[in-house]
C-alpha positions in Angstrom: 45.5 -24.1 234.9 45.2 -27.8 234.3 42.8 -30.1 235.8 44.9 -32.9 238.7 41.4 -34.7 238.9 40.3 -37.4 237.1 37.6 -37.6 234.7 34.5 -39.5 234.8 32.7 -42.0 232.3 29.7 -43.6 231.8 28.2 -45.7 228.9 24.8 -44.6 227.0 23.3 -47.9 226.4 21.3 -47.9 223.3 20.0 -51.1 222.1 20.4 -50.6 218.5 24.0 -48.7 219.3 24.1 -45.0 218.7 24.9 -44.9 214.8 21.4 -44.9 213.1 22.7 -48.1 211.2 24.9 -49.5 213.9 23.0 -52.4 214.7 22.6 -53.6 210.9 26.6 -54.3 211.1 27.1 -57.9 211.0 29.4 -58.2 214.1 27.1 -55.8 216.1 24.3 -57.6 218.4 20.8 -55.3 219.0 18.0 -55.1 220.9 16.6 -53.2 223.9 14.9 -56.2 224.9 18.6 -58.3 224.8 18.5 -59.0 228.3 21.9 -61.2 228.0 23.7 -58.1 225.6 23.0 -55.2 228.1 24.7 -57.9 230.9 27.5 -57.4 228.9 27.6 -54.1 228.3 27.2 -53.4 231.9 30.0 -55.9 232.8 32.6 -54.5 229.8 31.6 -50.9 231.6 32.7 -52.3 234.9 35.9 -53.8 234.0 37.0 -50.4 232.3 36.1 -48.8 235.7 33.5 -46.5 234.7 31.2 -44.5 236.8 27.7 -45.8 235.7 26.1 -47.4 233.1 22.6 -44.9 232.0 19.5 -46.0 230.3 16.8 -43.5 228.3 13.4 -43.7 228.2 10.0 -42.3 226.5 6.9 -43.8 227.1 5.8 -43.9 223.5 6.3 -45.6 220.9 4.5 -46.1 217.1 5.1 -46.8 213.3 6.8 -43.4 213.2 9.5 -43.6 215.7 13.6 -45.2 215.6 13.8 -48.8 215.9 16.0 -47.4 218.9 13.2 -46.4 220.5 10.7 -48.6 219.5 10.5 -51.3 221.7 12.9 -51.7 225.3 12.3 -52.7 228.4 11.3 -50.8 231.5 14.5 -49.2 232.8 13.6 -49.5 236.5 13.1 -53.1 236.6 16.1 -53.4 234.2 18.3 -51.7 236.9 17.0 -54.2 239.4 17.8 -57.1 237.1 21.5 -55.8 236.7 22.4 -55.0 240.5 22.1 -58.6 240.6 24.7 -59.2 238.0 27.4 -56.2 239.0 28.4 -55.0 242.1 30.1 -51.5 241.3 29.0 -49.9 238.4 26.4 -47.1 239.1 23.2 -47.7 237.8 20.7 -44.9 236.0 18.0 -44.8 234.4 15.5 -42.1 233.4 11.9 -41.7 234.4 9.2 -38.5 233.5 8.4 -36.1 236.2 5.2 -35.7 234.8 3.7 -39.0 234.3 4.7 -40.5 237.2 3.5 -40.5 240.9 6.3 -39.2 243.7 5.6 -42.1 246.1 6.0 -44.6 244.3 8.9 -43.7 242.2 10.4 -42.7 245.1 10.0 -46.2 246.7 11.2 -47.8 243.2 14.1 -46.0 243.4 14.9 -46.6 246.9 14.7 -50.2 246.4 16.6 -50.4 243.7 19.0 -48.0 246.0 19.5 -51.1 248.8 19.6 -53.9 246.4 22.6 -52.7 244.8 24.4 -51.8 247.7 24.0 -47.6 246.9 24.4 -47.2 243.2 21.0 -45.7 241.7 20.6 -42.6 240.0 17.5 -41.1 238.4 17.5 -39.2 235.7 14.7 -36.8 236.1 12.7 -36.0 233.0 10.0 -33.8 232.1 9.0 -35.9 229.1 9.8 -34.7 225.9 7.3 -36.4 223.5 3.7 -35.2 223.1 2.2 -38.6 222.2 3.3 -39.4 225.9 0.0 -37.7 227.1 -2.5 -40.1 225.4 -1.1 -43.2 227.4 -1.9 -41.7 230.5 -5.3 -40.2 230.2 -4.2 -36.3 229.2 -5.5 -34.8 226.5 -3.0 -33.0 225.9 0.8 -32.8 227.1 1.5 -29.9 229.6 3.6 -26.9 227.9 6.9 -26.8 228.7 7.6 -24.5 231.6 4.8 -25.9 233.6 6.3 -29.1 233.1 9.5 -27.6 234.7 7.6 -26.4 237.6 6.1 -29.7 238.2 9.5 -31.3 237.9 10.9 -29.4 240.5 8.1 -30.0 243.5 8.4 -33.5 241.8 11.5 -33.5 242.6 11.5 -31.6 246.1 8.4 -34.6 247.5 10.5 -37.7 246.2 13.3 -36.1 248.0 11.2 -35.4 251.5 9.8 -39.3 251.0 13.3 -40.6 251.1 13.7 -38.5 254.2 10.9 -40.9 256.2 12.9 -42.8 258.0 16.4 -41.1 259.5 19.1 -43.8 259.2 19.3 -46.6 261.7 15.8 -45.8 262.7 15.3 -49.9 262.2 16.8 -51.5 264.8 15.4 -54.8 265.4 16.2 -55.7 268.7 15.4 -59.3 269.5 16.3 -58.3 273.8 13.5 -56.1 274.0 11.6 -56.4 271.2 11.7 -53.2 269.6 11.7 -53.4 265.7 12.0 -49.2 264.8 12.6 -46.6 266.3 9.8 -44.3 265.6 11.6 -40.8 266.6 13.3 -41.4 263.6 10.1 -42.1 261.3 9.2 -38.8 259.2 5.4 -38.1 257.8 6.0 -35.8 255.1 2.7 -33.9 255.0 3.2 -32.1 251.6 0.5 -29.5 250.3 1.9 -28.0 247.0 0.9 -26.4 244.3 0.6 -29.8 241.9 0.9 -32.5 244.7 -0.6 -33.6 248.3 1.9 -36.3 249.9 1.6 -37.4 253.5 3.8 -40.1 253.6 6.0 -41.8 255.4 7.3 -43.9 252.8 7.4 -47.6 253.2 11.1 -48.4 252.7 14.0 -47.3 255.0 16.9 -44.3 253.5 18.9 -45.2 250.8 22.3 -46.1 251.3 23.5 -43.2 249.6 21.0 -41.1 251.4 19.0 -39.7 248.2 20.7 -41.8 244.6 22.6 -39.3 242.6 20.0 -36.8 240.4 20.7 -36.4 236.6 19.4 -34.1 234.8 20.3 -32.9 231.1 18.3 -29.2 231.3 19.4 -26.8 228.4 16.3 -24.4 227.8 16.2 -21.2 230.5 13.9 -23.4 232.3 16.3 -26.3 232.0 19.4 -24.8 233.6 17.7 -23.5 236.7 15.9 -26.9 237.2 19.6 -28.8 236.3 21.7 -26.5 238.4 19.0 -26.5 241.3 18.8 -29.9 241.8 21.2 -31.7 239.3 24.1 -33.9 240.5 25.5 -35.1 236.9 24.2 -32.9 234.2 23.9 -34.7 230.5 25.1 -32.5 227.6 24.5 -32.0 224.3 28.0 -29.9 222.9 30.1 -30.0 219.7 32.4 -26.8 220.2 34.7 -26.7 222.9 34.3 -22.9 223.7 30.5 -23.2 223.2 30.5 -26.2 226.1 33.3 -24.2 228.2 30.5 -21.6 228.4 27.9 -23.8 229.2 29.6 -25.2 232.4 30.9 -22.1 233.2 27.0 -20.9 233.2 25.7 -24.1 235.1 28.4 -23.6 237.7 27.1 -20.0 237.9 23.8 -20.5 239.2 24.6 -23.3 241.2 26.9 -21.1 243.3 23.7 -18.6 243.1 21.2 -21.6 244.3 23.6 -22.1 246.8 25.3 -25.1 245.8 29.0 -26.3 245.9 29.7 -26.1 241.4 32.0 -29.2 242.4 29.0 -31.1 243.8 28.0 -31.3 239.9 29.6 -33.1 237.6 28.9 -32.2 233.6 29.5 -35.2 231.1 28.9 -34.7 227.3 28.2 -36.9 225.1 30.3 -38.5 222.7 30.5 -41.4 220.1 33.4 -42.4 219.5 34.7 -44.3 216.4 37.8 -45.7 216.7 40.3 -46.8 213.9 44.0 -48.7 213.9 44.6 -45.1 212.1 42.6 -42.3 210.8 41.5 -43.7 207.4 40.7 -46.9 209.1 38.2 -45.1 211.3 36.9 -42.7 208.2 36.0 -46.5 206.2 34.1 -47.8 209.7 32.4 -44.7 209.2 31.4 -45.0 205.7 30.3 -48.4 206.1 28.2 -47.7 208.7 26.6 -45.0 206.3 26.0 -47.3 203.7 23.6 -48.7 205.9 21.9 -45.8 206.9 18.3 -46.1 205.7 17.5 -42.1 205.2 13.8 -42.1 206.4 14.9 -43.1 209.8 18.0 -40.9 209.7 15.9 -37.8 209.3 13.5 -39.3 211.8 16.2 -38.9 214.0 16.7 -35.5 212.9 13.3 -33.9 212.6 12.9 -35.4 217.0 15.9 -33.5 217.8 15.2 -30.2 216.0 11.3 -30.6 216.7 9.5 -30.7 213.7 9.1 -32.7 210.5 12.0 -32.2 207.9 10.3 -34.4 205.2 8.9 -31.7 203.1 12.5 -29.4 203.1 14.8 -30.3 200.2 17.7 -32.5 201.3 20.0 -30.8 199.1 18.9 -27.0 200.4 20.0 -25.4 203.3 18.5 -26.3 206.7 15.9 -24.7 207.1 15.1 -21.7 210.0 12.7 -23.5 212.4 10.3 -22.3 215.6 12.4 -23.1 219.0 11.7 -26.6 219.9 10.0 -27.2 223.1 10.9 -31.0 222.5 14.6 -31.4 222.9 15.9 -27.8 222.8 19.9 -29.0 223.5 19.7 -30.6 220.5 18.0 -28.5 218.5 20.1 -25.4 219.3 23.7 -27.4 219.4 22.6 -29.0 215.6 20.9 -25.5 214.3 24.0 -23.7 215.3 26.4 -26.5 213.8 25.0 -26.4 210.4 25.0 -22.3 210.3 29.0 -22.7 211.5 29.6 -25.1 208.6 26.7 -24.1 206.0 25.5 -27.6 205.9 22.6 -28.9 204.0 19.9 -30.8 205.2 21.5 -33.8 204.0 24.5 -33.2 205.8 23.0 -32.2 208.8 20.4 -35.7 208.2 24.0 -37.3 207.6 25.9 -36.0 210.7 22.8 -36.2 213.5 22.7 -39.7 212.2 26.4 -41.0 213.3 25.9 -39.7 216.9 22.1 -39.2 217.8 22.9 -35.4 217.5 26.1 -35.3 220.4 30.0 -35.0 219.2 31.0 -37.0 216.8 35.4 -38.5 217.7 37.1 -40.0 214.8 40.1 -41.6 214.8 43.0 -43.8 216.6 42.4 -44.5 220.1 45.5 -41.7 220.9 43.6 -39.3 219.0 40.2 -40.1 220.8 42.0 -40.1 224.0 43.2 -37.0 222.8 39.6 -35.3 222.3 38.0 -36.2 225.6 41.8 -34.4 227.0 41.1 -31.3 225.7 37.5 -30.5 226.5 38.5 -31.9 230.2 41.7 -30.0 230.9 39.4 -27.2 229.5 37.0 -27.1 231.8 34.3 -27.8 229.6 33.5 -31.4 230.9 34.2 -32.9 234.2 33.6 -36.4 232.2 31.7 -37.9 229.4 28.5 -39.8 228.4 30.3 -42.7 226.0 27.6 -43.3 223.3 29.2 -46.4 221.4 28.2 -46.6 217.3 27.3 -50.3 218.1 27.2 -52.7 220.2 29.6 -54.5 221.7 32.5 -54.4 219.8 32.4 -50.6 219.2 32.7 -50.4 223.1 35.0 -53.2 223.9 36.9 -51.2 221.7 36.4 -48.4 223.5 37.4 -49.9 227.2 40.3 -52.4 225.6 42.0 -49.5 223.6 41.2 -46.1 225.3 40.9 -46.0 228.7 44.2 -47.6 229.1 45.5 -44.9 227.6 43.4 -42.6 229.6 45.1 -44.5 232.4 48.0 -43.9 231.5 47.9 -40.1 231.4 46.4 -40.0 234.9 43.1 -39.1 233.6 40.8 -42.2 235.0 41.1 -44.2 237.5 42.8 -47.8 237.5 40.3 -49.1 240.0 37.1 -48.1 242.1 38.4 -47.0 245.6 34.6 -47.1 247.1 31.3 -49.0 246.8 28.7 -46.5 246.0 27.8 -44.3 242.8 28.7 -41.1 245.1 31.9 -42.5 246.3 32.7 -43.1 242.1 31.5 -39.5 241.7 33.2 -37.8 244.8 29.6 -36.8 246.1 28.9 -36.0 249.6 26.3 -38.2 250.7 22.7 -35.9 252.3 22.5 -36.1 255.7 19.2 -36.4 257.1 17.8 -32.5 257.4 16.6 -33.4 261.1 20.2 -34.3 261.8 21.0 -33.1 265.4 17.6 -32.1 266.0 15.4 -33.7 269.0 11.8 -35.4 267.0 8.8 -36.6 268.5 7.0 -40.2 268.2 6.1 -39.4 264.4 8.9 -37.6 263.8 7.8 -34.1 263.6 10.9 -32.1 264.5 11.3 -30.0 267.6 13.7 -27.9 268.8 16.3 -29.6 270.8 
């Protein structure tokens, strides 16, 4: 049965675009440190309507890593910066589970929460890079299902800290001189396993109660933590039956966890290059791959399938590697797309490099419209991550030339009909959990 919703978009924002050459084009502005180009970008993204504008993050950096990665500003204070400059685009950003501290991402988030009026998100991260530990004082980084653990009482203390205060506990009444209510203030008083948090926190709930939680799991590990806790889930998919399965499996065990599967919304990937025709797409293409540098297009490839490829032949096959801990999405959707094809390294080095690993769309805006039809009429996405080749005419492209036509068919909205990042997303906001319950001067809940 065909989908009558409509799907949901949001724009990837890489500085140096999401081609591994995109930024060396000559119309195409770069830099994750471009203040005045991601202002842009964020405003083309809100005049095409779309759902939220999402920023990575690692917290490393080094002679051996993508001048996409290399240098870029903190994404926190970023999404601060640009609630100033937009007022209904949703606003996300990652940040690492496990080398952070609850509270006080928990109070960054918040903030950024009120000052734009109930459109944060958090992408929650367990941190895929090694070299991560070093800048914090670990000597080493912790394995990867520990990580997950941490992650989720991470996630479960942020969550209780947003909880301090019930809403309209701050009432600041000038007539008698009462500024809160304190029934309504919460200490949190968590023991766990990895982390001792008494709060209450220091900022009143967020307008949309908790912002929206991403989270882009696909290890064993990954999909319990994403269909636990995750409200948009980031996917890496190039086969529409493989990511039909995928949601499918998501949807599962959030119905098992106990969750409404409608409560999460699963958005792909995709770069899209868009042509006046087909041929005229295919020469953007091989433009761009003219100036691909191949050291840093295999860079890109060895971080997605977790080890170094510099010592394989280019022109063999690609070779059988160890399961990546580092970014196992990747590595299993790229490993399985070069055994489907019998791609060489090259190839693979070649293909990973036009899309930072995620589906590759090629072709006239009808026929791109086309694609993101198929996979949502199929059930396999409920929207899509838009990872432009370069910035910004790959993307005012984009907005000018496809979501009209996306419009058009009924598929995307014409305008926002709420305010908040849940209202774009159809999310229920989280009531307080002492709702209806009677709470005493600290707000320790007691039966009422």
């Amino acid at each position: 049965m065909a989908k009558t919703s409509q799907m949901h978009l949001g724009v990837f924002t890489l500085g140096t675009g999401h081609h591994v050459a995109g930024w060396r084009l000559k119309e195409a502005q770069a830099g994750a440190e471009n203040f005045q180009l991601i202002e842009q970008i964020a405003q083309t993204a809100e005049r095409g309507k779309f759902d939220l504008i999402f920023f990575a993050d690692a917290l490393n950096t080094g002679p051996k890593v993508h001048p996409s990665v290399m240098v870029r500003l903190e994404p926190l204070t970023l999404l601060a910066a640009l609630a100033m400059r937009t007022s209904h685009i949703g606003l996300a950003a990652t940040a690492s589970s496990t080398y952070s501290d609850p509270y006080n991402l928990a109070r960054m988030f918040a903030s950024i929460d009120h000052l734009s009026g109930g459109r944060a998100a958090w992408n929650v991260v367990t941190g895929a890079f090694p070299e991560a530990a070093g800048n914090f004082g670990h000597a080493n980084h912790p394995p990867h299902d520990l990580r997950y653990a941490i992650a989720t009482e991470f996630v479960k203390v942020v969550k209780g800290l947003w909880d301090s205060w019930e809403d309209g506990a701050i009432v600041m009444n000038k007539a008698t001189g009462q500024f809160a209510d304190l029934s309504k203030m919460h200490e949190l008083n968590h023991k766990g396993e990895y982390f001792s948090v008494k709060g209450p926190l220091n900022i009143s709930r967020p307008p949309q109660g908790y912002p929206v939680i991403i989270q882009a799991g696909a290890s064993e590990a990954g999909r319990d933590l994403a269909s636990s806790i995750g409200e948009v889930i980031f996917a890496v998919q190039q086969d529409v039956g493989v990511a039909k399965a995928f949601a499918d499996d998501l949807r599962a065990r959030a119905a098992k966890a106990g969750r409404d599967p409608a409560s999460m919304k699963i958005m792909p990937g995709v770069c899209p290059i868009i042509g006046s025709s087909e041929a005229d797409a295919k020469a953007k293409l091989a433009a761009l791959g003219e100036f691909s540098d191949p050291v840093s297009a295999l860079k890109v490839l060895s971080e997605r399938l977790g080890q170094d490829l510099s010592p394989y032949p280019l022109d063999g096959p690609v070779p059988t590697l160890p399961q990546s801990t580092v970014m196992q999405g990747h590595a299993v959707t790229l490993s399985a797309l070069a055994k489907k094809h019998n791609m060489t390294l090259r190839e693979l080095r070649d293909y990973a490099a036009s899309a930072m690993g995620h589906r590759l769309l090629l072709g006239t805006p009808e026929q791109i419209a086309d694609g993101l039809e198929e996979w949502f009429v199929a059930g396999a996405a409920d929207g899509f991550n838009i990872m432009p080749p370069w910035f910004p005419g790959a993307f005012n492209d984009f907005v000018d030339q496809v979501v009209p036509i996306l419009q058009k068919r009924g598929l995307f909205r014409t305008e926002y009909t709420g305010h908040t990042l849940r209202d774009h997303l159809g999310l229920p906001r989280p009531s307080h959990p002492t709702a209806g319950m009677a709470t005493d001067a600290i707000g320790q809940a007691v039966a009422s």
